[in-house]
LOKOL-36888 format. One record per residue (C-alpha): residue number from 1; residue in one letter; x, y, z. Coordinates in Angstrom, 2 decimals, always signed. Layout:
// residues N
R    i  aa       c1       c2       c3
R  NUM   a        X        Y        Z
...
END
This chain:
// residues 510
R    i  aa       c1       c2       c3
R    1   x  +155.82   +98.77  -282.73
R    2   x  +158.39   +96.50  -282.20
R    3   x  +156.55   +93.38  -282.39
R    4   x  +155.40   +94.52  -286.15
R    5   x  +159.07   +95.86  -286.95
R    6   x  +160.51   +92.33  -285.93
R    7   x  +157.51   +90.62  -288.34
R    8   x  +158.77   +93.01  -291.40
R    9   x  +162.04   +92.04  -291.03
R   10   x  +161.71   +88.58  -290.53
R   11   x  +158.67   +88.16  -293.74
R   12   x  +161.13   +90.40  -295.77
R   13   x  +164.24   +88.25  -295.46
R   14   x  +161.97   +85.25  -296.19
R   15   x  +160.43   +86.60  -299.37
R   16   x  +163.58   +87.75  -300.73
R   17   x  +165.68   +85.02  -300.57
R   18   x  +162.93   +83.41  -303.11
R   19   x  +163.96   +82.86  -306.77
R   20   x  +160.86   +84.86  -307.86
R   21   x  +161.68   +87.53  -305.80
R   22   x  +165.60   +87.66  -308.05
R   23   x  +163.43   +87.06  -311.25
R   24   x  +161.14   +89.73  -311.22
R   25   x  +164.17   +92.25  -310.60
R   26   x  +166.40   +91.25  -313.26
R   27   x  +163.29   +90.83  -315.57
R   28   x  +161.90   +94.90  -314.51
R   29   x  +165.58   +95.72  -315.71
R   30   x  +165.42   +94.05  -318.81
R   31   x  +161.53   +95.65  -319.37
R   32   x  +163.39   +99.29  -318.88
R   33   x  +165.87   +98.49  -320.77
R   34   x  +163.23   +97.13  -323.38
R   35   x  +161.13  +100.43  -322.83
R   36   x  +163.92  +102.93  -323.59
R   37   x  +165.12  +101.69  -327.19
R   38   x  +168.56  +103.05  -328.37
R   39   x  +167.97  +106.51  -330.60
R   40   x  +168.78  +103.96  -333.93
R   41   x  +166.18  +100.88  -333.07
R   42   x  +163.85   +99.96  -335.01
R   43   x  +161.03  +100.80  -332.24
R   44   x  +159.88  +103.24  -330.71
R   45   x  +157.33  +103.22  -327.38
R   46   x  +156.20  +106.70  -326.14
R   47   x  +155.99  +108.93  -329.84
R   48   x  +154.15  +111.90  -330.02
R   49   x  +153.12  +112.91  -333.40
R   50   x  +156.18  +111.84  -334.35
R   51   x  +158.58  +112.96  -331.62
R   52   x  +160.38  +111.64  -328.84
R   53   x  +161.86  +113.43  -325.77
R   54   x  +165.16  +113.06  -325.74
R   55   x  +166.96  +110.68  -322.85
R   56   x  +167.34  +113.00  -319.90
R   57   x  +165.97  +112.71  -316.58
R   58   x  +162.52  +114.33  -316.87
R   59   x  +161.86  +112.15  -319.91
R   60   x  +163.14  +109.40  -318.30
R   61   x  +161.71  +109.30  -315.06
R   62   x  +158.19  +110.33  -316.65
R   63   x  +158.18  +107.65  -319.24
R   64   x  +159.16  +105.21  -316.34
R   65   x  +156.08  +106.20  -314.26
R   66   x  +153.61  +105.37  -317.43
R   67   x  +155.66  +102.06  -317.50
R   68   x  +155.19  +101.18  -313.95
R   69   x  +151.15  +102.69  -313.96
R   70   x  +150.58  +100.16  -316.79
R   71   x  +152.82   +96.74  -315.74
R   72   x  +153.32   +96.71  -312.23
R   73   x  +149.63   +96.26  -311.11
R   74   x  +149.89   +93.01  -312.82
R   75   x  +153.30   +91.55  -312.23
R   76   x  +153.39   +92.69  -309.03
R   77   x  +150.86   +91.62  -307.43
R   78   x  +151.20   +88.00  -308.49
R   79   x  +155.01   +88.33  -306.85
R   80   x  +153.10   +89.42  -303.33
R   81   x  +149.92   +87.36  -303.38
R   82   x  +152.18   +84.92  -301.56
R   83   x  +152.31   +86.80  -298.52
R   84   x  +149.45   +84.78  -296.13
R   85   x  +150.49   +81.76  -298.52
R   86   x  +153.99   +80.96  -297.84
R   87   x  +153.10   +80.68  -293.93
R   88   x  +150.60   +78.20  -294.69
R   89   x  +152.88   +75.76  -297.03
R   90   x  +155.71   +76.07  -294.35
R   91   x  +153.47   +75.01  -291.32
R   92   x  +154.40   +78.24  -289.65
R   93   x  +150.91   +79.37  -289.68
R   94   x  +149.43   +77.15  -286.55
R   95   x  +152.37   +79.04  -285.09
R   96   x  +151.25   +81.98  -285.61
R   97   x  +147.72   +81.22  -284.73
R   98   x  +149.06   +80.25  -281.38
R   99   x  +150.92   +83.79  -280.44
R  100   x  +149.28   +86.58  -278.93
R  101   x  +149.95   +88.97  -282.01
R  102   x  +146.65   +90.63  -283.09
R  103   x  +145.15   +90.58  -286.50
R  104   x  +145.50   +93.93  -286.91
R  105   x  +149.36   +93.74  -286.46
R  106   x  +150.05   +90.68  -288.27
R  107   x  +148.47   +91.77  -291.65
R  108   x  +149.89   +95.51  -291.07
R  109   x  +153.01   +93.84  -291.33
R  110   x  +152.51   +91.73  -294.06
R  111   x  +151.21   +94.87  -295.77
R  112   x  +154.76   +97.18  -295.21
R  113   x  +156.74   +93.66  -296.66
R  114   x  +154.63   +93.87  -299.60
R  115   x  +155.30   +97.35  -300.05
R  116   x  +159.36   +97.48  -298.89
R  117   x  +159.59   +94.32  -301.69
R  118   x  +157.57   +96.65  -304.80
R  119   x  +159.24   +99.53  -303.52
R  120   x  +162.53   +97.39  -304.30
R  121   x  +161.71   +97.02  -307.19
R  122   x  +160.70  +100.34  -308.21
R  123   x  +164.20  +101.30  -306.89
R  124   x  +166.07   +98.64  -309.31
R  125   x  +164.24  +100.48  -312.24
R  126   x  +165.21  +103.70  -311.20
R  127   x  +168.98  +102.81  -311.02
R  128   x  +168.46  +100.88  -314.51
R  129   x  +167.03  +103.97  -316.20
R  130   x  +169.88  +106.27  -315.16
R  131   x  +172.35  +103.93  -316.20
R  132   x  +170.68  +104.01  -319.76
R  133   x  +170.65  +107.73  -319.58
R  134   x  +174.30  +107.73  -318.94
R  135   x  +174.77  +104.94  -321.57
R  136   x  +172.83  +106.96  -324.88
R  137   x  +174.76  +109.89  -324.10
R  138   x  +171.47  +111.92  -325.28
R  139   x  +172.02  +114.06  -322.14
R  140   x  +174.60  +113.45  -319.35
R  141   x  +173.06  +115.76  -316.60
R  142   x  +171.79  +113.60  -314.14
R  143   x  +168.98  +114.71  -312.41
R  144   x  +167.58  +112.69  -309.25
R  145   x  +164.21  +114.56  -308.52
R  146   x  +162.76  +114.79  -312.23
R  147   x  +163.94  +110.86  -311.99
R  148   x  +162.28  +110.70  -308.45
R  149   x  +159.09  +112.38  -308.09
R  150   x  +156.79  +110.80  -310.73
R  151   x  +157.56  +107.96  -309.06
R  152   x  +156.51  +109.12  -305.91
R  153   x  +153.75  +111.27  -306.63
R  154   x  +152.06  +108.41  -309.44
R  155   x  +153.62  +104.75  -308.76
R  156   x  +153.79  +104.82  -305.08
R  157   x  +150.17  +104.98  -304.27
R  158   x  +149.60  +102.64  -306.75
R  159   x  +151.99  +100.41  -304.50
R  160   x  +150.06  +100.55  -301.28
R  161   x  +146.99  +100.01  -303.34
R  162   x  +148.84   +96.77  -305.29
R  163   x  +150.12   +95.67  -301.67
R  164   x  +146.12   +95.87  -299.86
R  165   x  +144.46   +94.55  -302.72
R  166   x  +146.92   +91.34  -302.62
R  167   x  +146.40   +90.52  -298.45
R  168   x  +142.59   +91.40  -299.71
R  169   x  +143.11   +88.19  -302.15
R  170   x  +144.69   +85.61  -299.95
R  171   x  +142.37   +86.33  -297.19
R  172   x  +139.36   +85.37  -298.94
R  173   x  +138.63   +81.90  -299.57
R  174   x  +137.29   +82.43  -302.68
R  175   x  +139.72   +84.64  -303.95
R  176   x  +143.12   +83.22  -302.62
R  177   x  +143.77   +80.35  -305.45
R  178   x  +143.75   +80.41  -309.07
R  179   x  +140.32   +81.83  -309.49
R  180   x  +141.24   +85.24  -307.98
R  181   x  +144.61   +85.03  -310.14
R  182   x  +142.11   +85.03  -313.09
R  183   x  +139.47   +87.58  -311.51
R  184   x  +142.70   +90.00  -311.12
R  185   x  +143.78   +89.80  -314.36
R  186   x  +140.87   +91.00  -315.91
R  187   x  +140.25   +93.93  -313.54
R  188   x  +143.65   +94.74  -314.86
R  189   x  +143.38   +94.71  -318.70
R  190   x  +139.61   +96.77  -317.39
R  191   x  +141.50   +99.38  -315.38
R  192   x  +143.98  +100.66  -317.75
R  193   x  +142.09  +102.20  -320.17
R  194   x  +140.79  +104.52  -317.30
R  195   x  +144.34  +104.89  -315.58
R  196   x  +145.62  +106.06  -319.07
R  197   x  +142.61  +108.57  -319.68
R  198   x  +142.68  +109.97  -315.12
R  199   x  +142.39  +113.29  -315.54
R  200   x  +144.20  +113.76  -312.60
R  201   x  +147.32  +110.97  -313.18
R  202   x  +149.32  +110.16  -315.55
R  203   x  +146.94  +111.42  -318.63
R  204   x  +147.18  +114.54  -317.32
R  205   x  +151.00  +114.47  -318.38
R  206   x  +150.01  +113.02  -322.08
R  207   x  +147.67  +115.70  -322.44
R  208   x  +150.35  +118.65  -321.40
R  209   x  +152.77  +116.06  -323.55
R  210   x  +150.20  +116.79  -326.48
R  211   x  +149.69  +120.40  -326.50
R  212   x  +153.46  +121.56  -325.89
R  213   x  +154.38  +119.12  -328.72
R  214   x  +151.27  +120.58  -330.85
R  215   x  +152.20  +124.01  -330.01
R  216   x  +155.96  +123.68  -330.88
R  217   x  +155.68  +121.56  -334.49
R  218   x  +152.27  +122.58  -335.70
R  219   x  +153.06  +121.23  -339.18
R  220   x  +153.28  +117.71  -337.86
R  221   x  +149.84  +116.01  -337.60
R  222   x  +149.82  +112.60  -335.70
R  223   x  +148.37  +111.23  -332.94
R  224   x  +150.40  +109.59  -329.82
R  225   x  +151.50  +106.51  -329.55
R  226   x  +152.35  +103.86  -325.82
R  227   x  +153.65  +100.72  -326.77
R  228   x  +155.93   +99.18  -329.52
R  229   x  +155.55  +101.09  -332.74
R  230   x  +158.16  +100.41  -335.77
R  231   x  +160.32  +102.82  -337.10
R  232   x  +161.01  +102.80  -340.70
R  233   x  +164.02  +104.06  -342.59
R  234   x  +161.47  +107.22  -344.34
R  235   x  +159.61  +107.65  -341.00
R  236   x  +161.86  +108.14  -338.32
R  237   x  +161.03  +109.91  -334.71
R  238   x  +162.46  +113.26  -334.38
R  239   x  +163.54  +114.50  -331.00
R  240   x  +163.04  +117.52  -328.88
R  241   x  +164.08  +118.29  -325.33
R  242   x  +161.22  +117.93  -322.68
R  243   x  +162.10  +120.11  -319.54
R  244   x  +159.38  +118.15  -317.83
R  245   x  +157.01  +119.61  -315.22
R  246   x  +156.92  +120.36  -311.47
R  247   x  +154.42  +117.93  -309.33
R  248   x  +151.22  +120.45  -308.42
R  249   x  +148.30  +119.78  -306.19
R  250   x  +145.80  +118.02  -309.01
R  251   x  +148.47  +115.57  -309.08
R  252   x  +148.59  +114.80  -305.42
R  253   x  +145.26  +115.17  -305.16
R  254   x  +144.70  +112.71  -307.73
R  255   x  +146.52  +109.79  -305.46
R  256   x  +143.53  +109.95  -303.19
R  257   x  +141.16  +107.51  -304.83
R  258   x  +143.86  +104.80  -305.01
R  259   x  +144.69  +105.67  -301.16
R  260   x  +141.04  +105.17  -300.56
R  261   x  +141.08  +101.86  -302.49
R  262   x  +144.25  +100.70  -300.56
R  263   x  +142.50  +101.44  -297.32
R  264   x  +139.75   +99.51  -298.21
R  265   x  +141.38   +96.76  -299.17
R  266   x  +143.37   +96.22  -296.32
R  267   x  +139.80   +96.83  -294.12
R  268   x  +138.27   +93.85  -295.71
R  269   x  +141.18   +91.64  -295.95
R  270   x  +140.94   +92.16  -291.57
R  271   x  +137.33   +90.70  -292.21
R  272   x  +138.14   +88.75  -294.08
R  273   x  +141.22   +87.16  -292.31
R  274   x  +141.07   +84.23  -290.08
R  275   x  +144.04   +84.60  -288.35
R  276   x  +144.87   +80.93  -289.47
R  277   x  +142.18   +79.45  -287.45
R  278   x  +141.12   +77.34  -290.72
R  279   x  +137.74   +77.41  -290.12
R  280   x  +135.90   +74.28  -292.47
R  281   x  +132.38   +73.65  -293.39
R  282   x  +131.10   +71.38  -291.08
R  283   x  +131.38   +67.67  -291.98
R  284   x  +127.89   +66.32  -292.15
R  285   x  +127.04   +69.40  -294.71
R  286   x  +125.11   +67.70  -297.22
R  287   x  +125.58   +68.49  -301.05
R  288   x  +122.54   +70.15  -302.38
R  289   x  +119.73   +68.05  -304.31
R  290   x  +121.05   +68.95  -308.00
R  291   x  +124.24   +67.96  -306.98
R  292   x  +123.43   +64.49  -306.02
R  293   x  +121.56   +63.98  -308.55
R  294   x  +123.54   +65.17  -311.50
R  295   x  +126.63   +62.95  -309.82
R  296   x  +124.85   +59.43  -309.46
R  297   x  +122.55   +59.91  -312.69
R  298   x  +124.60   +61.25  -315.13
R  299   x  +128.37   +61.77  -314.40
R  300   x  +128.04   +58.28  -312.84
R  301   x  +126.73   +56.45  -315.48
R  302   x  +129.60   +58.35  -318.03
R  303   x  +132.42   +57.29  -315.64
R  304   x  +131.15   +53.52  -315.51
R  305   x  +130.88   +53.92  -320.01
R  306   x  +134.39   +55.11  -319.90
R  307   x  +135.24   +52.52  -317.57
R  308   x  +134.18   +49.90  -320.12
R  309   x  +135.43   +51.58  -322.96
R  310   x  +139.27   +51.79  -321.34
R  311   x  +139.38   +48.31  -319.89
R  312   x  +141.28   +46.50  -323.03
R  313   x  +144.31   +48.57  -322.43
R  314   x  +146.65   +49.68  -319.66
R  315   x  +147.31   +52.93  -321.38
R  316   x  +143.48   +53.48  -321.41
R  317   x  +142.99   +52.81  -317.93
R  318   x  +145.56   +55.14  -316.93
R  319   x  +144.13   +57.76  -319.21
R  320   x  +140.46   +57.58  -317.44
R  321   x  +142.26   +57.69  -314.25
R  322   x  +144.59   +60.69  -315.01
R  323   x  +140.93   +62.41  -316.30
R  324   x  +139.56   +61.74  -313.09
R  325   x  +142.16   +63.36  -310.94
R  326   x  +141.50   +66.71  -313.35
R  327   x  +138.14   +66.40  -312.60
R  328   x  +138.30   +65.97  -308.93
R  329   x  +136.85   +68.45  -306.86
R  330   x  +135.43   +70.06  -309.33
R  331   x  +131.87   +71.78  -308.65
R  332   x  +128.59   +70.26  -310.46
R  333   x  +128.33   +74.06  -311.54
R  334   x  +131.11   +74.13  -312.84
R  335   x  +130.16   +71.00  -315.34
R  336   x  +126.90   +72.54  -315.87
R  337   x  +128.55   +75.55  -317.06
R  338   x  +130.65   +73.23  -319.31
R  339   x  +127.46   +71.75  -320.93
R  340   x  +125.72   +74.72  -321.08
R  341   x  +129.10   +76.35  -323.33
R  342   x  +128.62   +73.36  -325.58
R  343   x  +125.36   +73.97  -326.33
R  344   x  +125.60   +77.73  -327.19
R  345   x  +128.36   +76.62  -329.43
R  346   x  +125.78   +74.37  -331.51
R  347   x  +123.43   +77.42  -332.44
R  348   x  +125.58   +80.85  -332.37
R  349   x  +127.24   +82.44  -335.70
R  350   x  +130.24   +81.18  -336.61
R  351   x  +131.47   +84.27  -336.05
R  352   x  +130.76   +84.72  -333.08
R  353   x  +131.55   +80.77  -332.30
R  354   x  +135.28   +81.36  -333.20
R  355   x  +136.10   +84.65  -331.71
R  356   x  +134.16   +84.92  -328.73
R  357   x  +132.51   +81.43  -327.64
R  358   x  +135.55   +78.90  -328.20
R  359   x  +137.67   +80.89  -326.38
R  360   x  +135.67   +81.73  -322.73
R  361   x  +135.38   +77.74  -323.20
R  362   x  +138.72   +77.22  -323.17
R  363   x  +139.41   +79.78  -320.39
R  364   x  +136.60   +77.88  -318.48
R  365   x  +139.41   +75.13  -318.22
R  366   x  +141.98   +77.20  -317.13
R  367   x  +141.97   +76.07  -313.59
R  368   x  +141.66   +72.68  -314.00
R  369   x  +143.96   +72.45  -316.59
R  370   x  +146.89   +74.26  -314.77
R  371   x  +147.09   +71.09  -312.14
R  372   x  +149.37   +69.81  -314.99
R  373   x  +152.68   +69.06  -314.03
R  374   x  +151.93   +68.70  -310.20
R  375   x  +149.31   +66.50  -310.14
R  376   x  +151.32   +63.44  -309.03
R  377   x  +152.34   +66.08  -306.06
R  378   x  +148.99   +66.98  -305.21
R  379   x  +147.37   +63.38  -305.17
R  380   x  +150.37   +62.20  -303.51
R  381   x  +151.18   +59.06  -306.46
R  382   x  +154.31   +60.52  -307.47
R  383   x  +156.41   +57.75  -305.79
R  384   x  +154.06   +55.14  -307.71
R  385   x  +155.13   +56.49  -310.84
R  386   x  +158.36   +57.57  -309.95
R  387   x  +159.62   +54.10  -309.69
R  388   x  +160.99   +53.78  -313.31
R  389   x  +161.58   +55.97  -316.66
R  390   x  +159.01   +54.13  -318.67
R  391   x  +156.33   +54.98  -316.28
R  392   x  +156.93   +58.61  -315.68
R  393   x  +156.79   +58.97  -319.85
R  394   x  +153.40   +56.74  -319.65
R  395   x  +152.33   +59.29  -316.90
R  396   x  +153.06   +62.10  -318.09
R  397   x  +151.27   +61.20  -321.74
R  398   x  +147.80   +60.19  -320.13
R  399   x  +148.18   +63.37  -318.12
R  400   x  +148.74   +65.55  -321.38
R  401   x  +145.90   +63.56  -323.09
R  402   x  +143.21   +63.76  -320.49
R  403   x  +143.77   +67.64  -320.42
R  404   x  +143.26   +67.60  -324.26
R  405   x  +140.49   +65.59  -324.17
R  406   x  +139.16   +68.08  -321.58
R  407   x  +139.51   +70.80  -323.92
R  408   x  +138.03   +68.66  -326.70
R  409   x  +135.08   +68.15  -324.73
R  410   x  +134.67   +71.61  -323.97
R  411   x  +135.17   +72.53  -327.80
R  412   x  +133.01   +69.51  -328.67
R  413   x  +129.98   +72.15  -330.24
R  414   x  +131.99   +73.90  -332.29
R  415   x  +133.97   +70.65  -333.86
R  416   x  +130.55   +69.08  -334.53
R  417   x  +129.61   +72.98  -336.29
R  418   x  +133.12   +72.14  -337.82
R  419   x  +132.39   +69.35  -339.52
R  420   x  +129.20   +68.84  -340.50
R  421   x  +130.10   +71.93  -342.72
R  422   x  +133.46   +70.30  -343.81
R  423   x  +135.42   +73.70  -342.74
R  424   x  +138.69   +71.44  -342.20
R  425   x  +140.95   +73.72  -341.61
R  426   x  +138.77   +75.08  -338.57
R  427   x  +139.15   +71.86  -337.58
R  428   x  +143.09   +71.41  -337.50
R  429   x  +143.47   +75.09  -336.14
R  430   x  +141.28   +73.73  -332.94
R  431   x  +143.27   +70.97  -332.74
R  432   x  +146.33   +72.93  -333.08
R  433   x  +144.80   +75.37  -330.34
R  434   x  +144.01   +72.57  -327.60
R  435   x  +147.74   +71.32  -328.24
R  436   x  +149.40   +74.34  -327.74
R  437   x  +146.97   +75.29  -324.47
R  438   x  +147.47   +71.95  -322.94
R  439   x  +151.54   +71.90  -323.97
R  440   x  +152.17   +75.45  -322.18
R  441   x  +149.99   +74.26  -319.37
R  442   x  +152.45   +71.38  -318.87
R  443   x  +155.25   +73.22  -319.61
R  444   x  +154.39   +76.00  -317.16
R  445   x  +153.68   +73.24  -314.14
R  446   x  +156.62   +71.20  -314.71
R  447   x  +159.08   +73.82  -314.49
R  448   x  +158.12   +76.29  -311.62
R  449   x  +155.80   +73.48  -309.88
R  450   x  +153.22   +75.97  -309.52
R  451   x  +149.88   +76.59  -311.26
R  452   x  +150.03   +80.69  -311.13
R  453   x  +152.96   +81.30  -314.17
R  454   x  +150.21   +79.31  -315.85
R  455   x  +146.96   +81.00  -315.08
R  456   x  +148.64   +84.39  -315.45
R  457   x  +150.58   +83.64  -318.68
R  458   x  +147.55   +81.75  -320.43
R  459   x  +145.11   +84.54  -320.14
R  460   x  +147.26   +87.19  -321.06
R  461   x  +148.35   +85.35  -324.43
R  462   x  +144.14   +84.55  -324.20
R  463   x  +143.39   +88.01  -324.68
R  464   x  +145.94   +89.39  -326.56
R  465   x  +145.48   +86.42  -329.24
R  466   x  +142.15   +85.05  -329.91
R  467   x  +140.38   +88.14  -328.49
R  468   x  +142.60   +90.95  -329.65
R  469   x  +142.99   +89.44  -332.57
R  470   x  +147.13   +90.11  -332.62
R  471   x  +148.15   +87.85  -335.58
R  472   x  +151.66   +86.72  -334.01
R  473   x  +149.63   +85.61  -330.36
R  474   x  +146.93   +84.46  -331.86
R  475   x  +147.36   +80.47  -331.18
R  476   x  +143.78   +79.54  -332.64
R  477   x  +143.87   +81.83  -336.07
R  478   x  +140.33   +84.01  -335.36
R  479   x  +141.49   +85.90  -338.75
R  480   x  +141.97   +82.22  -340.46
R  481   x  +143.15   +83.07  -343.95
R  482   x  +145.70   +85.83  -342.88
R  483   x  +146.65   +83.16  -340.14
R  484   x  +147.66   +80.38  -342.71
R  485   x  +148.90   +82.95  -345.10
R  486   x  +151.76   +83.77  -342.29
R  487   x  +152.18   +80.03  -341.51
R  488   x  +150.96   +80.84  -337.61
R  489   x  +149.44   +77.30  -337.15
R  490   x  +152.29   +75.53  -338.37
R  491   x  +154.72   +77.96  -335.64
R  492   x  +152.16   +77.20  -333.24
R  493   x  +152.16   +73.51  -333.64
R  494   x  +156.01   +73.55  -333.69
R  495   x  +155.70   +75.50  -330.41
R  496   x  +152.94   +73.26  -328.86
R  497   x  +155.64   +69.63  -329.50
R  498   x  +158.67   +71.19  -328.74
R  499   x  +156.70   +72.08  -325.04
R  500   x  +156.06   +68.65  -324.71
R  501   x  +159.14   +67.03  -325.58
R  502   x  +161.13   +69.57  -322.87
R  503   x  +158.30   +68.66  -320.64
R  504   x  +158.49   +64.84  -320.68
R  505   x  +162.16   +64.90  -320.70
R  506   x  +162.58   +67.18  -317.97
R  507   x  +159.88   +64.65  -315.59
R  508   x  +161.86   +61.58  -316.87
R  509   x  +165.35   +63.50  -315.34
R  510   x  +163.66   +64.29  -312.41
END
């Protein structure tokens, strides 16, 4: 017990010295304070036909359990999916390997660090809802359980689940990089729809929420409302005081699937785990047949055409080479896949082209793309281009063109659809789309030097956007007349330069 006590300590003074770790919990207190408008905003984010608990502690504290059900599972877990990580970029891990300390104990205490660090957090957002409590003035008796227990009783098994499912992650090879960052997401934005509508969590609460508020203004006929909703001047939320409820059995009892997911989890991360022994494919494993033959054939014979078609310039060169290094490593499925996306593109709707195809192409990029910014770090040229201004700026160009000609290439269907029926302004929208992708991509790398504020960022404003259709996120304009009718491509193309510019002057400094 000591041995994993002196491991907790030791991880959780590591972690939180980290300028993530500060980040996060000054950004959760800014989300609270984002989530509990003042009475006279001009939002509102929980409304139920029409009305509003006022700001005491059982409104509070419920409210900030529906916050943390729907958020944390997200940014969370992309703060502690670092855990097996951090060892490995700090050398510490052959270390490690070289200690008698079982599996078992090491990931156990990985596992209480990730949950002392959300439980942290969780704590900050208590402390900043009281303090906003105290601060409207709607009601200045404190109470600490009706704060507390939803919190407990909803949020903290979601925490051990968050905390297994991340160790889960980093010990799997296939999981531990950008692709699980991406895989994650999406079983996120799938999951909340059926966290919202539990019969035994949190939608309990907006059902009881529903009838008492049905029951007690039967004249008002609305439906209810999570997220950012305007308030107008002739439509404003009314308020009523919310008692709140006691936590019962159902609601314990309903903590018991995401117990049994956490305890799954953290039995297949221990299979999963290699206690650092960095096991590797043997060396003389052969690549298969359709490998080889797709590489010399056809990938070959495009690298030696580009070779001859960049040779006149230096510029050009450096452009081909930059491509290269995106390309490298890259799977021959994972090309395929590219092709085979091109081709769909040349005989779907256009309909369907623009709101569905276009953008799983783009996201097909993702992880290649994110390398921007750090790719001089990982191929290990930076101090050949480091050695004057002039070159970073040529550098850091060919890098930001070979993604977009990436991108191009993977939207090269749909520009041909483009313009061989002159739809133009399809045309500059895509172009205005790759820019602001590859921009943010650059941005994102330059300025954390990682690729995960990338591949989390992207797919969220991915969804929300092109998919959801949200007209103010929506970077490519699915909806394209109401999108030029608000001037979005125009704010997006502002947004994609000004990226750029901060980019390349922020390498140059450096």
């Amino acid at each position: 017990m000591q041995q994993v006590w002196q491991c907790i300590v030791a991880d959780f003074k590591q972690r939180t010295r980290q300028q993530s770790f500060v980040v996060t919990l000054l950004a959760m207190s800014v989300l609270t304070l984002l989530f509990f408008p003042s009475p006279d905003a001009y939002y509102q984010t929980l409304v139920i036909n029409g009305y509003r608990g006022i700001y005491n502690s059982a409104w509070l504290g419920m409210c900030l359990a529906m916050l943390n059900v729907l958020f944390l599972p997200v940014i969370c877990f992309y703060l502690v999916k670092n855990a097996l990580e951090l060892d490995r970029q700090s050398m510490t891990c052959e270390l490690i390997a070289a200690t008698p300390i079982s599996k078992l104990t090491f990931l156990f205490a990985k596992w209480c660090t990730n949950v002392a660090i959300l439980m942290a957090i969780v704590l900050v957002m208590l402390l900043s809802s009281a303090l906003i409590q105290l601060y409207y003035g709607e009601s200045y008796q404190l109470y600490l359980w009706a704060l507390v227990w939803p919190q407990l009783v909803f949020v903290l098994p979601l925490l051990l689940a968050i905390s297994s499912i991340a160790i889960m992650f980093e010990s799997n090879r296939w999981l531990k990089g950008g692709l699980g960052n991406l895989v994650y997401f999406f079983l996120w934005i799938g999951s909340i729809v059926q966290t919202i509508e539990s019969i035994s969590g949190i939608g309990s609460i907006l059902d009881n929420l529903d009838a008492e508020v049905a029951e007690r203004f039967p004249l008002n006929q609305g439906s209810t409302n999570i997220g950012v909703s305007a308030v107008d001047n002739e439509n404003l939320v009314k308020t009523f005081v919310w008692q709140g409820v006691e936590p019962t059995i159902t609601h314990l009892l309903g903590a018991i699937p995401i117990l049994f997911v956490s305890l799954t989890c953290f039995i297949l991360a221990y299979m999963f785990f290699d206690r650092f022994s960095q096991n590797s494919l043997p060396e003389n494993q052969q690549p298969s047949w359709l490998s080889r033959v797709l590489t010399t054939k056809i990938v070959g014979k495009l690298d030696r055409f580009f070779a001859r078609l960049t040779q006149y310039f230096s510029f050009t060169r450096l452009l081909r080479l930059e491509l290269k290094l995106l390309l490298k490593g890259r799977s021959i499925y994972w090309v395929i896949g590219l092709l085979i996306l091109n081709i769909i593109q040349l005989f779907i709707s256009q309909e369907l082209l623009i709101s569905i195809v276009l953008p799983i192409s783009w996201l097909w990029c993702v992880l290649v793309i994110s390398q921007l910014g750090q790719i001089e770090k990982q191929a290990n040229t930076l101090e050949l281009v480091a050695y004057s201004r002039k070159s970073i700026k040529l550098s850091s160009l060919a890098s930001y063109f070979a993604a977009w000609i990436l991108l191009l290439l993977a939207s090269l269907g749909g520009l041909l659809r483009f313009t061989a029926t002159t739809e133009w302004m399809l045309v500059i929208q895509l172009i205005i789309a790759i820019s602001f992708t590859v921009s943010l991509a650059y941005f994102c790398g330059t300025f954390t030097g990682t690729k995960r504020m990338y591949e989390v960022l992207y797919p969220a404003i991915w969804y929300i956007g092109p998919i959801q259709t949200a007209l103010y996120v929506d970077f490519f304009g699915v909806n394209s007349q109401l999108s030029w009718q608000a001037g979005m491509p125009y704010y997006f193309l502002a947004v994609s330069i000004a990226l750029l510019m901060l980019t390349i002057v922020a390498k140059s400094r450096r």
